[in-house]
C-alpha positions in Angstrom: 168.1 163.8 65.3 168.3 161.6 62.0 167.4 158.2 64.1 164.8 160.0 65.9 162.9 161.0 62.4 163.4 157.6 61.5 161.3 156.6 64.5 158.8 159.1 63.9 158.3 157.8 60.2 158.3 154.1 61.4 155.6 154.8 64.1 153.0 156.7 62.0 153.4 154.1 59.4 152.6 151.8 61.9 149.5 153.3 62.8 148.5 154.3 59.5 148.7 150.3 58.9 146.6 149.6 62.4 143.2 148.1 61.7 140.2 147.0 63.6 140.4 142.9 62.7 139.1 139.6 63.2 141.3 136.8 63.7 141.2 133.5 62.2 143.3 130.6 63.2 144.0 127.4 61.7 146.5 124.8 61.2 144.3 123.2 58.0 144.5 126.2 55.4 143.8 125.9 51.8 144.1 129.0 50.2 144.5 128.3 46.7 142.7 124.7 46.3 144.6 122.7 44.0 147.8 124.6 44.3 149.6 123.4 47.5 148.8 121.3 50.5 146.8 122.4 54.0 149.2 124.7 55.8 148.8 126.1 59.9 147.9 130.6 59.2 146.8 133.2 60.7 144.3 134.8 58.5 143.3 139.0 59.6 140.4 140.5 58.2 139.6 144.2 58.1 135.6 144.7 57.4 134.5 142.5 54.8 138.4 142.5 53.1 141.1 139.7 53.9 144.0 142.5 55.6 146.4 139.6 55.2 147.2 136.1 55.3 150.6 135.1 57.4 152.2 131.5 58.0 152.0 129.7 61.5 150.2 130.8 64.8 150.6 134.6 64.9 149.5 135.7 68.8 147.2 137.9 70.2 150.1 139.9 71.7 152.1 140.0 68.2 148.7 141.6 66.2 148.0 143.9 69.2 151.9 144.9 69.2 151.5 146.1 65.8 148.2 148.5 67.1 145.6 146.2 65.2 142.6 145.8 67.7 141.2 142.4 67.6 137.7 142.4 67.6 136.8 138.9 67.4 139.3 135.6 66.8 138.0 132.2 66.1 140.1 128.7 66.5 139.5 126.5 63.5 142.1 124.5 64.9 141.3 120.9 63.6 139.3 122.0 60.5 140.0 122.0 57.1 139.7 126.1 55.5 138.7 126.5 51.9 137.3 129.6 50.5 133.9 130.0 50.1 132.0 127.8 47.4 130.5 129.2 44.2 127.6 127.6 43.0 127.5 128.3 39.1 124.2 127.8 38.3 120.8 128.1 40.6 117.0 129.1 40.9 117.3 130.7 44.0 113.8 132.0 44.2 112.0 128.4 43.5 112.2 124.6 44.1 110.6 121.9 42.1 107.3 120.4 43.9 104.6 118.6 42.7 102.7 121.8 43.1 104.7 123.5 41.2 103.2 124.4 37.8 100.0 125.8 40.3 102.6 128.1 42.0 103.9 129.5 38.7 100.3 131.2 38.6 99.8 132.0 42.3 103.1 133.4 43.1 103.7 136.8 43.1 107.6 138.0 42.6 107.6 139.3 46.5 105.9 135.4 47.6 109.0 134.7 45.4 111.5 137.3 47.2 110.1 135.2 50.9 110.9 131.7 49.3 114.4 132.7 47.7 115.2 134.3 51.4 115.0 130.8 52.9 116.8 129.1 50.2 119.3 131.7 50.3 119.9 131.0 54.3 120.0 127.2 53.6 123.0 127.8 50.7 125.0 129.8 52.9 124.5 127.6 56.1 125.7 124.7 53.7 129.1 126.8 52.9 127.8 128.5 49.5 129.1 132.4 49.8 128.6 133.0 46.0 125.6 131.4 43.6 124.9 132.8 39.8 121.0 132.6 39.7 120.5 132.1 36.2 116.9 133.2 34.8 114.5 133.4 37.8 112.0 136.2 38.3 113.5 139.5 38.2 111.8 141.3 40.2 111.9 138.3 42.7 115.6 137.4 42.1 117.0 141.6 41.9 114.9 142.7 45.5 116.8 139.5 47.0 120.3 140.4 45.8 119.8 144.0 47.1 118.6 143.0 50.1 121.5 140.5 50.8 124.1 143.0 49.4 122.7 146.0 52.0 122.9 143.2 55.0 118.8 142.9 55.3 118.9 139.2 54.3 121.3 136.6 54.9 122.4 134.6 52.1 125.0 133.9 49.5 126.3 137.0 46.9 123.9 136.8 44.3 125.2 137.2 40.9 121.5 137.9 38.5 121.5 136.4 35.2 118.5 137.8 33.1 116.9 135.0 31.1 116.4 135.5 27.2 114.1 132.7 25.5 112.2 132.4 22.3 108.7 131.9 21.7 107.9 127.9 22.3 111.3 127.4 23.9 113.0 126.6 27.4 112.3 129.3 29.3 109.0 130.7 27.9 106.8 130.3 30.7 103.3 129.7 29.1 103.9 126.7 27.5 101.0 124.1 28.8 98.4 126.5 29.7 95.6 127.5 28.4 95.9 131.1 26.5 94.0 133.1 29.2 97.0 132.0 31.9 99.5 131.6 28.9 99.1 135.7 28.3 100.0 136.4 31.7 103.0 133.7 32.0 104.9 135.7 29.0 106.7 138.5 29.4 110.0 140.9 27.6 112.1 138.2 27.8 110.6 136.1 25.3 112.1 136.9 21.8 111.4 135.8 18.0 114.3 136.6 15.3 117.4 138.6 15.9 116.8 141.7 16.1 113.6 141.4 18.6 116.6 139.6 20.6 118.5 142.2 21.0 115.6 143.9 22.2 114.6 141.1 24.8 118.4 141.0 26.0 118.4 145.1 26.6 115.3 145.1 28.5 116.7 142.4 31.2 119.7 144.1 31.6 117.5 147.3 32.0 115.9 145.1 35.3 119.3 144.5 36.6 120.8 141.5 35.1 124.0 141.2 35.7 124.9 138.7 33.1 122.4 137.1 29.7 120.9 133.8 30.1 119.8 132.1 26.8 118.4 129.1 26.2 119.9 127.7 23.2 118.5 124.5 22.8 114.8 122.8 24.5 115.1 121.8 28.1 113.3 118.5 30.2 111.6 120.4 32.3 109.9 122.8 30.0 106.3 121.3 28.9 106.6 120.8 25.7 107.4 117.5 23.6 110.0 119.7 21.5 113.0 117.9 22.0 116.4 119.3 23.7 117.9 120.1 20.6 118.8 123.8 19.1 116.2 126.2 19.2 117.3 129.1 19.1 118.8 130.1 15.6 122.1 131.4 14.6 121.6 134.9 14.2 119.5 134.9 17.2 122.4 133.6 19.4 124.9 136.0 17.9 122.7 139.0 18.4 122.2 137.9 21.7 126.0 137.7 22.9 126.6 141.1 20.8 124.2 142.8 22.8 125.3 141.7 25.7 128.8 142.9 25.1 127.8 146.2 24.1 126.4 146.2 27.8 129.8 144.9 29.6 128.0 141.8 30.6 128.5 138.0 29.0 126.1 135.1 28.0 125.9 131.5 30.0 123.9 129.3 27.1 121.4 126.4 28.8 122.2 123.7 25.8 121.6 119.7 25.7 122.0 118.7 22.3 125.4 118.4 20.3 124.3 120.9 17.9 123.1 123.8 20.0 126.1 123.4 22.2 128.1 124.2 19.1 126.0 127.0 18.0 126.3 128.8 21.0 130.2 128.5 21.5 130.5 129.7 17.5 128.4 132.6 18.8 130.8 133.8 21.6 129.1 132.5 25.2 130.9 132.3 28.1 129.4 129.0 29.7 126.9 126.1 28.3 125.1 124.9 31.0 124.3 121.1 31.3 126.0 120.6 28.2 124.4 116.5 27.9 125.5 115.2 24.6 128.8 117.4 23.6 131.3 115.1 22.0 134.9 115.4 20.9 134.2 118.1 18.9 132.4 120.1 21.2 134.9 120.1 23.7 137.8 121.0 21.3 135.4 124.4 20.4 135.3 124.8 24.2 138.9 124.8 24.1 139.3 127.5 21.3 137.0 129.5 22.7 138.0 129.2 26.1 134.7 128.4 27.7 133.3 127.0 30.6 131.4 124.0 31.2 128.8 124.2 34.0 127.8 120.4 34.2 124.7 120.4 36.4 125.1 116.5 37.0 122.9 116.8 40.4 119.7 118.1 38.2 120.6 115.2 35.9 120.6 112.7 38.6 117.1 114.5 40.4 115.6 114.5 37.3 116.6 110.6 36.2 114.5 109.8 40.1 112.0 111.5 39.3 111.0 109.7 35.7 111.5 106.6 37.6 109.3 107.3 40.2 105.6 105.9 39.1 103.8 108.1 40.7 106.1 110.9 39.7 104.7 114.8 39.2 106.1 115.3 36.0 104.2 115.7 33.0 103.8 112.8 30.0 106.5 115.2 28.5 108.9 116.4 31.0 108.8 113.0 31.9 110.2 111.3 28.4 113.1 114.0 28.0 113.8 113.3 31.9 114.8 109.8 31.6 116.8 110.1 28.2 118.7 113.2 29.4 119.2 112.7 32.8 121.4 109.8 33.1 123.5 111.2 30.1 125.3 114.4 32.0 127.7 112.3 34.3 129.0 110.4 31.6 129.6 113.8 29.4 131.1 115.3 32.4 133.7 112.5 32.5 134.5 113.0 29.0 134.8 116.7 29.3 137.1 116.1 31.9 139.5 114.4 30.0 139.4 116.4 28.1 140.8 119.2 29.4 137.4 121.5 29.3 137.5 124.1 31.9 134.4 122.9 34.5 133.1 125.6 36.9 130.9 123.8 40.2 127.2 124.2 38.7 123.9 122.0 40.4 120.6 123.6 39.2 119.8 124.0 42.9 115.7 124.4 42.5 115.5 121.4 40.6 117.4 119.9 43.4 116.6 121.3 47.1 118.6 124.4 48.2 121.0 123.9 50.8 122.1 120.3 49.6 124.1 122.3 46.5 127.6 120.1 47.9 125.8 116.4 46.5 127.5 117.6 43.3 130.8 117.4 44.6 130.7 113.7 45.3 129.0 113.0 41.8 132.1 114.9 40.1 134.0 112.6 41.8 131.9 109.4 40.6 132.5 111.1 37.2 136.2 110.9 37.3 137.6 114.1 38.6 139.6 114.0 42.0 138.5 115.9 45.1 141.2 118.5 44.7 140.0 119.2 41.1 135.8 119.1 42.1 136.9 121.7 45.0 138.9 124.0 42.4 135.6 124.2 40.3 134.0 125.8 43.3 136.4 128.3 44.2 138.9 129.1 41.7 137.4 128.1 38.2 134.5 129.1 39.9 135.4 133.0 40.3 136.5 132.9 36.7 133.3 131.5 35.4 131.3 134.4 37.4 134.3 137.0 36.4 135.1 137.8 39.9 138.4 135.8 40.2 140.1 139.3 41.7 137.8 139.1 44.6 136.7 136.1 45.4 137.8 132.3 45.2 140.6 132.1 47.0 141.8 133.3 50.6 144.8 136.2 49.9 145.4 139.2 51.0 143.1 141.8 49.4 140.3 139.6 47.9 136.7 139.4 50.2 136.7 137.4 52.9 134.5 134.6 52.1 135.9 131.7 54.1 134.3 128.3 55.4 135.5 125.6 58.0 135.1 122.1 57.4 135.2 119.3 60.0 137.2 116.7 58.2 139.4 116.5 54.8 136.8 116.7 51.8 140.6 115.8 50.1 140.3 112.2 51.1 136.6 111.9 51.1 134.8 114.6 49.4 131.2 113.6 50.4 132.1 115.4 53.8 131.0 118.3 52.4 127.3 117.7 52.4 127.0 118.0 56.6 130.1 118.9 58.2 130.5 123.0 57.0 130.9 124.6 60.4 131.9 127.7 60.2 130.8 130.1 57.1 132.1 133.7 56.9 131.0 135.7 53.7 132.5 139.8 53.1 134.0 139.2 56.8 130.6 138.7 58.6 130.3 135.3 60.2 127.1 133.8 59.3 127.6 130.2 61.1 130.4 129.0 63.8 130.0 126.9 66.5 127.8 127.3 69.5 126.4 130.0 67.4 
């Protein structure tokens, strides 16, 4: 009677465990990049979750035996299995053209939506299951989120970060045009002193944002001849991260020069983006503060080509700041890197073209970090950087199944990664395989 209760229990807690899964095989996993070396699994996902993760070739029989129902099993025998990339810092919804300043005053935010749908298919084709679009159109960059998140749109999880500029600065969209354009090219996000700011900094988390973009210091690709220094002031910055906090969301600072860089760590912000000319002492703020670098060396390389380029589409100034700044980020990278400054996997995909996001990997490379290390930015620091690390970023039990296939080792040669991404499977829903 006792054994036979025992068997009761052990069946119904078999059952309760039984689960409707796709099967994943592979004798090239990485689960953890930069903790371990590529091991043969069996990887079971239930909906869009990873159900578990177990060592060796489990069979069909041995899942089925359990009362799991396999509902569809790919080989990635041969292939090299990372978790899905995270691509730190993007404009989904745009893409530098020589038509480009035209556009800004005959798109609308749904021509926007259309564009950011096809860039969003070309990221997740190229293995990109996460990107942190940092200041595009709201309207634009929150429809094509949604859409992605309800399954109406394929594309990569969009995490929205609302952009907060200042009159004049990087990020204020009227600069070069004349004022009957300019008054249309403005809007809330534009701020002047701290306490209109805070006001700027409510209203795009009131659209959705789900993280603050400032732009701390002047950019190259904003028209003006203004410099890339701090532009922003101090109690603008501060105001800025506090109201943020209030919200539960954090601040990624757009900075070039030494001094804004500075500013904004002091202030609180989670990332600097681009980060060009921090020096020894920036990184050891970066340190105390525990913040991110999102390096960007891909824009900085894109933009350097451009200024070369005689008959290039840049203007007199975008082009001057282009070729001083752009050349500068690799070397700052390698610097970082030794560092020890925590880099998260950034390109500025929109300056460069969507879908070629995994060029950066081999300039990290260039700029002194190993394969294993370029790869962690992208998937574990990555997570952190975008404050997801307990869902995505890795491949264990429990976390979202974001998981890509690569044929080759991007550990021995990481340039791989640019055109051999063959399988792509974001929240358990395979977007690319083979044949398909």
């Amino acid at each position: 009677m006792f054994k036979t209760a025992l068997s009761v229990l052990a069946l119904s807690v078999s059952f309760a465990s039984a689960a409707e899964v796709t099967v994943l095989r592979t004798d090239g996993l990485v689960a953890v990049p930069g903790e371990g070396a590529a091991t043969e699994a069996t990887i079971l996902i239930e909906g869009s979750t990873i159900l578990a993760v177990r060592q060796g070739s489990v069979s069909d029989e041995t899942i089925e035996g359990e009362g799991h129902e396999i509902i569809e099993s790919y080989d990635l025998t041969g292939h090299t299995v990372l978790p899905g990339f995270i691509d730190g810092h993007v404009h989904i919804t745009s893409e530098n053209n020589p038509q480009g300043r035209l556009q800004n005053v005959q798109l609308s935010a749904a021509d926007r939506t259309m564009l950011g749908a096809l860039h969003a298919k070309r990221t997740l084709d190229a293995g990109f299951t996460t990107v942190r679009d940092v200041g595009g159109n709201a309207q634009a960059v929150k429809a094509l989120r949604d859409g992605i998140e309800m399954g109406a749109v394929s594309g990569p999880r969009i995490v929205m970060t609302g952009g907060v500029g200042i009159t004049g600065g990087h990020g204020d969209g009227s600069l070069g045009y004349i004022d009957e354009i300019a008054r249309f090219q403005n809007d809330e996000r534009i701020c002047n002193g701290a306490d209109d700011c805070i006001r700027a900094t409510r209203w795009v988390i009131a659209r959705g944002a789900d993280s603050i973009k400032i732009a701390a210091t002047g950019g190259v690709l904003s028209n003006t001849a203004t410099g890339v220094e701090q532009q922003m002031m101090d109690d603008e910055l501060a105001a800025i991260v506090g109201a943020a906090g209030n919200y539960g969301r954090d601040v990624a600072a757009h900075a070039h020069g030494k001094q804004g860089i500075e500013a904004a760590l002091r202030a609180g912000v989670r990332s600097i983006e681009h980060g060009t000319y921090a020096d020894a002492e920036s990184f050891r703020l970066f340190k105390r503060n525990d913040a991110f670098l999102v390096p960007t060396v891909l824009a900085g390389e894109t933009v350097t080509e451009w200024a070369a380029d005689p008959n290039t589409f840049l203007t007199p100034p975008q082009k001057a700041k282009a070729a001083t700044v752009g050349p500068q980020i690799k070397d700052m990278l390698g610097r970082a890197h030794k560092a020890g400054v925590k880099i998260a996997f950034g390109t500025d995909s929109g300056v460069s073209r969507h879908g070629e996001n995994a060029r950066e990997f081999g300039l990290m490379v260039e700029a002194g970090m190993t394969p294993e290390e370029a790869i962690r930015a992208a998937t574990v620091i990555g997570s952190q950087n975008v404050s997801m690390e307990d869902k995505i970023g890795t491949i264990e039990e429990g976390k979202l199944a974001d998981i890509i296939a690569i044929d080759g080792d991007p550990f021995e040669d990481v340039t791989v990664l640019e055109d051999s991404v063959v399988f792509v499977m974001k929240d358990g829903e395979v977007a690319k395989a083979p044949g398909r």
